[in-house]
C-alpha positions, 0 to 999 in steps of 0.5 A, a space after each residue: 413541363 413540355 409535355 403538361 404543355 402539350 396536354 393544355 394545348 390537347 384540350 384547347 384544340 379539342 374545344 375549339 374544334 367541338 365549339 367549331 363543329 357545333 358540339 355541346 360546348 358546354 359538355 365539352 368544357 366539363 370534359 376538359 375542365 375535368 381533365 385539367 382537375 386531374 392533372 392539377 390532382 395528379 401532379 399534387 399526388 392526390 391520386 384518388 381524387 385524380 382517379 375520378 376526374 379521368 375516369 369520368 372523361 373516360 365515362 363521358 368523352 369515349 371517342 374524345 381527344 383525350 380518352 386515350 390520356 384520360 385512361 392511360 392516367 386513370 391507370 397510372 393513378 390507380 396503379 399509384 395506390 397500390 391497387 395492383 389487380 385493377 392497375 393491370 385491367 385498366 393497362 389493359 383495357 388501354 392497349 385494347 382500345 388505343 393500341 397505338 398509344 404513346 404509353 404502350 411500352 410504359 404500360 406493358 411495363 405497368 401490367 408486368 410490375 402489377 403481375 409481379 407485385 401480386 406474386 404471393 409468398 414462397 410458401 404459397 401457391 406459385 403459379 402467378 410468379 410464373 406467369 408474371 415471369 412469363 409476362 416480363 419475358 415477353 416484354 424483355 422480348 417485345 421491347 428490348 430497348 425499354 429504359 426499364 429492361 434492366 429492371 424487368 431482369 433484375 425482377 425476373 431474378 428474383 422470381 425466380 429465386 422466390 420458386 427456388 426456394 418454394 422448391 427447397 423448402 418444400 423438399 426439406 418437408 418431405 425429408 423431414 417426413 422420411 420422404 426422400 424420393 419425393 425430395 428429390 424430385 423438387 431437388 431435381 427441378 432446382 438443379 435443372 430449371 433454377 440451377 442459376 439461384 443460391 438454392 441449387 448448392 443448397 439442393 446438391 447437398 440436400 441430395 446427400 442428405 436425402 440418401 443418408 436418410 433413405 439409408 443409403 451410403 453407397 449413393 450419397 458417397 457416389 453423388 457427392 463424387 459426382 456432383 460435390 464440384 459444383 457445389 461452389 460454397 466451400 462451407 456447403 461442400 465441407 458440409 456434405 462431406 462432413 454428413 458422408 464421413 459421419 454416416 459411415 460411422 452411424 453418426 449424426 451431428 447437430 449440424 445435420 439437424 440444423 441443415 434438415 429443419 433450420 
């Protein structure tokens, strides 16, 4: 409330001056009645036809008093609609031109929850996980008193655990191939970069089962020695011995199949 009442008085104050200064009051009035009809829209949720009152100051009155406010909630309302790719350009585009807005930390937070909105699916390409992961570090780092910093961890998390999982299950194809060193090698970046996430229990047995299929037993037994202590899933550690003990008997097992292509 108190601040719908700063924004009124924003636009009075903005009139009397254009009026005083011999300005078009009439150009003037159109600014602020649009304003004011975004505001009136905004509140009642009506963020399209909000998007166009500010947009249209913005347009109109670039060097006004309320541009700055006009794009932050020409921004805001977009951002509303789910229209992440152009929420972020618009965040942007008011830090750009109004550094020193009042909204800074909030839209930076936009931006990064735009960027992490467009992350796509595992089992797409994830280098846009990787720069929203990035982003909300740098906002972590850059405004480490933000009311949202448990949200930007928490978001970070599971980002992190969404390229976990690329990397797994990318690894699981390649075994299925028959592929074992090529698993490995995304096993290896689960367990040195995401070794935080679930899938890094997953990857060390994995491990084991990369080398039973490579033929290999000699390996398998020394690195699930090695390494089956830090597998902290009682289950998923009975598991990679279990694999050990049959594959030294030239046996495999249902389960075996089902941890490979589950």
């Amino acid at each position: 409330m108190l601040r719908k009442f700063a924004l009124i008085l924003l636009i009075i104050t903005s009139t009397t001056f254009w009026n005083c200064a011999g300005g078009n009051g009439a150009g003037q009035g159109d600014v602020d009645k649009r304003f004011a009809s975004g505001l009136d829209r905004f509140d009642k949720k009506k963020w399209s036809r909000a998007a166009e009152d500010f947009n249209w100051v913005v347009l109109n009155n670039p060097a006004g008093n309320l541009a700055a406010e006009a794009q932050y909630y020409y921004a805001e309302s977009i951002f509303q609609q789910d229209l992440f790719v152009e929420a972020q350009l618009e965040f942007e585009r008011l830090l750009r031109r109004w550094p020193g807005s009042e909204h800074r930390d909030f839209a930076r937070y936009r931006i990064v929850q735009s960027l992490v909105a467009q992350s796509p699916n595992f089992y797409f390409d994830q280098e846009a996980t990787l720069d929203a992961i990035e982003e909300l570090q740098d906002f972590i780092d850059d405004f480490p008193d933000s009311d949202h910093l448990a949200e930007a961890e928490q978001s970070i998390g599971g980002l992190r655990h969404k390229i976990a999982k690329k990397y797994y299950e990318t690894a699981r194809l390649y075994l299925k191939w028959g592929q074992s060193p090529a698993a490995r090698l995304y096993l290896e970046m689960i367990l040195s970069q995401y070794y935080d996430t679930p899938f890094a229990d997953k990857a060390r047995v994995a491990m084991v089962i990369s080398y039973i299929i490579a033929e290999d037993l000699t390996a398998a037994q020394a690195y699930l020695e090695q390494e089956g202590s830090n597998i902290s899933d009682d289950t998923l550690r009975g598991e990679a011995e279990r694999f050990v003990d049959l594959a030294r008997e030239g046996k495999v097992d249902l389960l075996f199949y089902r941890r490979l292509y589950r």
